[in-house]
C-alpha positions in Angstrom: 125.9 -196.2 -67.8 127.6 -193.8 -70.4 131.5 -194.2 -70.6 133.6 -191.5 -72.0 137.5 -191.3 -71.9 140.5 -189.0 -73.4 143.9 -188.7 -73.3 145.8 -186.0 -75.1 149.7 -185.1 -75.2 148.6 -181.5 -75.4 150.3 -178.7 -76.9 153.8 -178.1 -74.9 154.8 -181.9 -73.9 156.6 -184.1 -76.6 155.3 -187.3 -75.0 152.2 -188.0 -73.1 152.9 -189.1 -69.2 149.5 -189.8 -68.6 147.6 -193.3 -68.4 144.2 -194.5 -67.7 142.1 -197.6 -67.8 138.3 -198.0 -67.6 136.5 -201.2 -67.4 132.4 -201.0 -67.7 131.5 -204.6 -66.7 133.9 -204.5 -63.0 133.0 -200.8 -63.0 136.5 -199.5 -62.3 138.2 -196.8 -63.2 141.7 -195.4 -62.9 143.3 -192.2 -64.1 147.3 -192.1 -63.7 150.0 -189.0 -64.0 153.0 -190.0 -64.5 156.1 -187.7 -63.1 160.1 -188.0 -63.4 163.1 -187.6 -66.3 163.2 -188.8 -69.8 160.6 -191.7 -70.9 160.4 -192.7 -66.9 156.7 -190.7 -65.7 154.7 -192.7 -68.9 156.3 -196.1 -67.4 155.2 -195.1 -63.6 151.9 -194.2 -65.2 151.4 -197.3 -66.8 152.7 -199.3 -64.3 150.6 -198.1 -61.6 147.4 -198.7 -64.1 148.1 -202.1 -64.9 149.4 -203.1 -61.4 146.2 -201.4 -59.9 143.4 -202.8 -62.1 144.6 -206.3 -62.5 145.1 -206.6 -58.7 141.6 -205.2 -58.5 140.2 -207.9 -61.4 141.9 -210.8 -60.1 141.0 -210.2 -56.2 137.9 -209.1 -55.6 135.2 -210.7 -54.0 131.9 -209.6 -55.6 130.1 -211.9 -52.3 132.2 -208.9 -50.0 131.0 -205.5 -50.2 131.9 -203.7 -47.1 134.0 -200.2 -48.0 136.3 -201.8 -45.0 137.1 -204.6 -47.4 136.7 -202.5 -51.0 139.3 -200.1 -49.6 141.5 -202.3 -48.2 141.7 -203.7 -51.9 142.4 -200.6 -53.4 145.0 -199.8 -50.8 146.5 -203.4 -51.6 146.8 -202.7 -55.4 148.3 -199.4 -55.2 151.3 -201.3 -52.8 152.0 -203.5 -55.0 152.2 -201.0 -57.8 153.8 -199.1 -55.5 156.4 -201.7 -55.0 156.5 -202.8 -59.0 157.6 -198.6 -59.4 160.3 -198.8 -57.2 161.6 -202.2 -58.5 161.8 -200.6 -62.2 163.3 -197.7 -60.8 166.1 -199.6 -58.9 166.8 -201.6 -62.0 167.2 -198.8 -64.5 169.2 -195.5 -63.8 167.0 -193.4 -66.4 164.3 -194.6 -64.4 165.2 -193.5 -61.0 163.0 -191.5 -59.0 160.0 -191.9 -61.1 156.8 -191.7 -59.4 152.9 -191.0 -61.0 149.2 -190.2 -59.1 146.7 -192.7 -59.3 143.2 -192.0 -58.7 140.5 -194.9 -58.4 136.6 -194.9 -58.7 135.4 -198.3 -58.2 131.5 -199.0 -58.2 129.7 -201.3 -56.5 126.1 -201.7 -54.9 125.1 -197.8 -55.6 128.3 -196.6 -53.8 130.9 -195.0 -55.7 134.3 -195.7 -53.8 137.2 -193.3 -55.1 141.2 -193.2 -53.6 143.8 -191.1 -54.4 147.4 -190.2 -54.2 148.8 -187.0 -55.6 146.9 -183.9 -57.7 144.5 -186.6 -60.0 141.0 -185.5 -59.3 137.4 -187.3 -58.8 134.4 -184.3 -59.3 130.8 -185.5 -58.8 128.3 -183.5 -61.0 125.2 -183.9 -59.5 121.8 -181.3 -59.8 123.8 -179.5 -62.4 127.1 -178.8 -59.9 130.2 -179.7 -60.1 131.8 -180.8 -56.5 135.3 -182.2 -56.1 135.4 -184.8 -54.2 139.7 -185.4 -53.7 142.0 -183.6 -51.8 145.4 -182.5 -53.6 148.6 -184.2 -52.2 150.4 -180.6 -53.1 152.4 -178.0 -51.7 150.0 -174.9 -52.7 147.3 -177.7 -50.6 149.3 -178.1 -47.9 150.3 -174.7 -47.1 146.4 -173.7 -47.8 145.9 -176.7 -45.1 148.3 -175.2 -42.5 146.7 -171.1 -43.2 150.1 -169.9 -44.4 147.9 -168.8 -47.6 144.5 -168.4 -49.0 143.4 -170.5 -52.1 142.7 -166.7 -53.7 146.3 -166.3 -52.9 147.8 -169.5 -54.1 145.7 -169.3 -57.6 147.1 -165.0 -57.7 150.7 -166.8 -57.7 149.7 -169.4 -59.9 148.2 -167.1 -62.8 151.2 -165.0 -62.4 153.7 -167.8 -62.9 155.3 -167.3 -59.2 156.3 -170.4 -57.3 154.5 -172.2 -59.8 157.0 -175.2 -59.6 157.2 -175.3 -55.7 153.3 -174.6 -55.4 152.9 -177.9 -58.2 155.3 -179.9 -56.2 153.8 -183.1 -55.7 153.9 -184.1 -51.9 152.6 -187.9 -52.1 153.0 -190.6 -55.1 153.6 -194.0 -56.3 156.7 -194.9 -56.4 157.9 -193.8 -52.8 160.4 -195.7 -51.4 158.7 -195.4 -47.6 155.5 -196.6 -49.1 152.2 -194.9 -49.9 149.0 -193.8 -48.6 145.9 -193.2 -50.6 143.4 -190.9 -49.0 139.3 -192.9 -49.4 136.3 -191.2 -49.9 132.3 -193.0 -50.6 129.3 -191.5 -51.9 126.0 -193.1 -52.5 125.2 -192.9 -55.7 121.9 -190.9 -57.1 120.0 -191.4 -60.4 121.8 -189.5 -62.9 125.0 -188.7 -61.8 128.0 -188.1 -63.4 131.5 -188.6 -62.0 134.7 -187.2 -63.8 138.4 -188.7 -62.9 140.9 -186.2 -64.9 144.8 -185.3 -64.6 145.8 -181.8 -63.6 146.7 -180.8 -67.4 142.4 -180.5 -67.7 141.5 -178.6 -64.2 144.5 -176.7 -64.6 143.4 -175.2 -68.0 139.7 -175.3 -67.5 137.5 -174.0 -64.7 135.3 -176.0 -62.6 132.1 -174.0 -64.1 133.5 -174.5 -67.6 133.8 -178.0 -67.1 130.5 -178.2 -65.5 128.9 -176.5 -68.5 130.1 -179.2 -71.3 129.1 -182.2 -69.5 125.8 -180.7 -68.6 125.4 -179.6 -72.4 127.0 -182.8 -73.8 124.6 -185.7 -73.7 126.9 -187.7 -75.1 130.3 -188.6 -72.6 132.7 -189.6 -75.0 131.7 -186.4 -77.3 131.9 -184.5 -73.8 135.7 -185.6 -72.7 136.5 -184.8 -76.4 135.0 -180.8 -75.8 137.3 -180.6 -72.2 140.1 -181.8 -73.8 139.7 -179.8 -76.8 138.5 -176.7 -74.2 142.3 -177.0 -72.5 144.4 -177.1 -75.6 142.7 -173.7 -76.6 143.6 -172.3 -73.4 147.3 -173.3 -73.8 147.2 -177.1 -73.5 150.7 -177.4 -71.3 150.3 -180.1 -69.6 148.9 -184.0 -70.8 144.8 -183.8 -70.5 143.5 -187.0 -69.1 139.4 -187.4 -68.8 137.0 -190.0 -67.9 133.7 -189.3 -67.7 131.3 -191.5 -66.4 127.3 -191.0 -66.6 125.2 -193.2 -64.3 122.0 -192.6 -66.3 119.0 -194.5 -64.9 119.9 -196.8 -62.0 116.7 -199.4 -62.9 118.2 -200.2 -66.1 121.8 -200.5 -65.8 
């Protein structure tokens, strides 16, 4: 297994809201965007990283390996960071109302199980495409969802700069007072694979067939997180770029 990771402030932000955590020998992996005024989305983000992977570290059972019981471990962790977000917020006024997506890949027995809550992304590359594998918790998804527009419409808007914000508007997160819901997908895993976790500040700059094309032509998965973050600051950079890539190579030797 070949482990690559990036994060980058970008070229418009003066701080970077974005967090991420990758562990090899537990095999998990967590990409955070953090949201909210001042310094607050980089504490959200970090918070909900910690929170989730130390939950996960301490609690699981390698003896259980149901997706029942995997899940409901995930779910657990991203409660209580969840719940450690809203304390914070509570406790310091510049801190109120932040909130941050989370999105998990955890690996275990050849099955790759990914959660997510708000626009942080999981892609599987797999026979040389590139298939995305979460669901935006959006507004533009959402109204895509409900067939009050097209997503040819929704990116016309987009590229145009109309209703960007309202269209960007995040419509589940960490650090909700009524609590939060990941949504929890599997895929069995094939020889070779890659699987890419990234914040909205990379798919948002960089097309899905661009992105497919450097980790194809990038043996290498650090080198290749380096090329899409260095591919969306030369096509404006203006949001954070968070990347993890993660190669699974040949499954009889890892």
């Amino acid at each position: 297994m070949d482990i690559g990771f990036i994060t980058d402030t970008g070229k418009r932000r003066d701080n970077n809201e974005d967090c991420f955590f990758t562990d090899k020998d537990n095999k998990i992996f967590i990409v955070a965007d953090g949201v909210g005024g001042q310094n607050a989305g980089e504490i959200a983000s970090s918070i909900a990283v910690k929170e989730i992977s130390d939950y996960l570290k301490s609690n699981l059972d390698d003896t259980k390996t149901g997706g029942k019981y995997i899940f409901g471990c995930i779910s657990d962790g991203i409660n209580m960071a969840n719940e450690k977000i809203l304390e914070e917020s509570f406790e310091k006024e510049s801190f109120s109302k932040m909130a941050t997506t989370a999105v998990v890949l955890m690996i275990r027995n050849n099955i790759a199980y990914i959660a997510n809550v708000g626009d942080s992304r999981a892609y599987l590359l797999r026979d040389g495409k590139l298939i995305r594998l979460t669901e935006d918790h959006t507004m533009a998804n959402q109204l895509i969802r409900e067939g009050k527009l097209t997503e040819e419409e929704v990116e016309f808007l987009a590229q145009k700069q109309l209703a960007l914000n309202m269209f960007s508007t995040i419509t589940r997160a960490l650090g909700d007072k009524n609590g939060v819901e990941s949504d929890n997908f599997f895929v069995d895993i094939e020889e070779e694979d890659i699987f890419l976790l990234c914040t909205d500040g990379l798919y948002g700059e960089v097309s899905d067939e661009k992105m497919s094309d450097i980790i194809v032509n990038e043996p290498d998965a650090q080198k290749a997180c380096e090329k899409l973050a260095d591919e969306a600051n030369e096509n404006g950079g203006r949001d954070n770029i968070t990347a993890i890539i993660i190669k699974i190579g040949d499954m009889n030797h890892e």
